[in-house]
C-alpha positions as CSV (number, residue, x, y, z in Angstrom):
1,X,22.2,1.0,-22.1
2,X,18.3,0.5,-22.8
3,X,15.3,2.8,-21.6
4,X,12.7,0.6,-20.4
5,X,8.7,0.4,-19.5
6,X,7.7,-1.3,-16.5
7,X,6.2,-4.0,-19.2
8,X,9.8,-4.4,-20.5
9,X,11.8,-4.8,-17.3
10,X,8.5,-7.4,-16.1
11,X,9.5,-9.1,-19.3
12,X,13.3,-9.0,-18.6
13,X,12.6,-10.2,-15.1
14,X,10.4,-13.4,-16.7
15,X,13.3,-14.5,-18.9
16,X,16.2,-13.4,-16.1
17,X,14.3,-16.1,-13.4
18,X,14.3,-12.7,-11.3
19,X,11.0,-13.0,-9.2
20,X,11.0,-10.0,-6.7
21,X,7.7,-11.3,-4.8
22,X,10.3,-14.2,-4.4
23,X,13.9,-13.2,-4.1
24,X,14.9,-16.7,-2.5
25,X,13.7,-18.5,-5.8
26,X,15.2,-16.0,-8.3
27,X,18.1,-17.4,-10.6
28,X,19.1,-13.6,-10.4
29,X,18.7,-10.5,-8.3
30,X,18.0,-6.8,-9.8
31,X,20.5,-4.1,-8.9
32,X,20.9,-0.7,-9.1
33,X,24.4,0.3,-10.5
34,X,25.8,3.7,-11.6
35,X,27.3,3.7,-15.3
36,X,29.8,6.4,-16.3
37,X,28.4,7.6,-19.9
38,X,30.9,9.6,-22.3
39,X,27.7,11.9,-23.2
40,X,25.8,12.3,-20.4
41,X,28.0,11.9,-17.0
42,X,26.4,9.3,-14.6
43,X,23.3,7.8,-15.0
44,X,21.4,5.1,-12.7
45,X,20.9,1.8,-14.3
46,X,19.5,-1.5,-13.7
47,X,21.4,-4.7,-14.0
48,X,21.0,-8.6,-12.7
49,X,23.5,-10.3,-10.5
50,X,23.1,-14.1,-10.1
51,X,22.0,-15.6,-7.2
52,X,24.0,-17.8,-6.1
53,X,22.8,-21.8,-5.7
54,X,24.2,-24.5,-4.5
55,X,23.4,-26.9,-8.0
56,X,23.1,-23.7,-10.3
57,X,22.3,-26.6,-13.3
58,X,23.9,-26.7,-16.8
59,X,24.2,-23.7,-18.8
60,X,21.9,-24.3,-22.3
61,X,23.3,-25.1,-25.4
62,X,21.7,-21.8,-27.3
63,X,23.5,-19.9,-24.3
64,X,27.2,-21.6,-24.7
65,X,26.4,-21.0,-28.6
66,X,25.9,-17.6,-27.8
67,X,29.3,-16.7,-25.9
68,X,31.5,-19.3,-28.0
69,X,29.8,-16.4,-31.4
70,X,30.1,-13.4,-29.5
71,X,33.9,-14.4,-28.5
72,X,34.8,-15.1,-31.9
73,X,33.1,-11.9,-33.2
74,X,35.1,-10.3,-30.7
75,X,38.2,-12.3,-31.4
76,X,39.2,-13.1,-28.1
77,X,41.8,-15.5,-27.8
78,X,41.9,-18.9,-28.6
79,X,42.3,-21.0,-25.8
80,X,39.0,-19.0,-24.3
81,X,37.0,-20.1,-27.2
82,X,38.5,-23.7,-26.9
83,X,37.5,-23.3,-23.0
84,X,33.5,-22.2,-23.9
85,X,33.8,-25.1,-26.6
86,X,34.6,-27.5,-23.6
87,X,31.3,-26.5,-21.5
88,X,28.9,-28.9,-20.7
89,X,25.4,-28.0,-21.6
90,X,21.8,-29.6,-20.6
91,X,21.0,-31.8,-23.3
92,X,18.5,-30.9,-25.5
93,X,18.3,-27.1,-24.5
């Protein structure tokens, strides 16, 4: 969990393709979620669920890059990898 300004969740909504003047454009939708913490019980927090789209498009390359890294880091099973690996991406991006 991250405490935020207003600037930094406006920036977070820029880069998320969450516009809430236009919630029928947005890539993803803001929501407000209760998180369990060990330290400090329940606390009210902010996360993006994706809108969903008919032709959501091809994930980028940098994105795929950044799952197929994380999985590994996290050594999550092969096959899963293998299946990232196996993602098309735009080209280019």
């Amino acid at each position: 969990l991250y405490r935020m300004s207003a600037q930094d969740l406006e920036a977070l909504d820029a880069r998320e393709g969450h516009f809430p003047d236009r919630p029928d454009e947005s890539r993803y939708l803001r929501a407000s979620v209760r998180v369990a913490r060990l330290d400090a019980g329940v606390v009210e927090a902010v996360t993006y669920v994706a809108n969903p789209s008919p032709d959501p498009g091809l994930p980028s390359e940098d994105y795929v890059k950044h799952l197929i890294d994380g999985a590994i880091h996290h050594g999550f099973p092969e096959a899963y990898v293998a299946m990232l690996r196996s993602v098309k991406t735009m080209v280019g991006a």
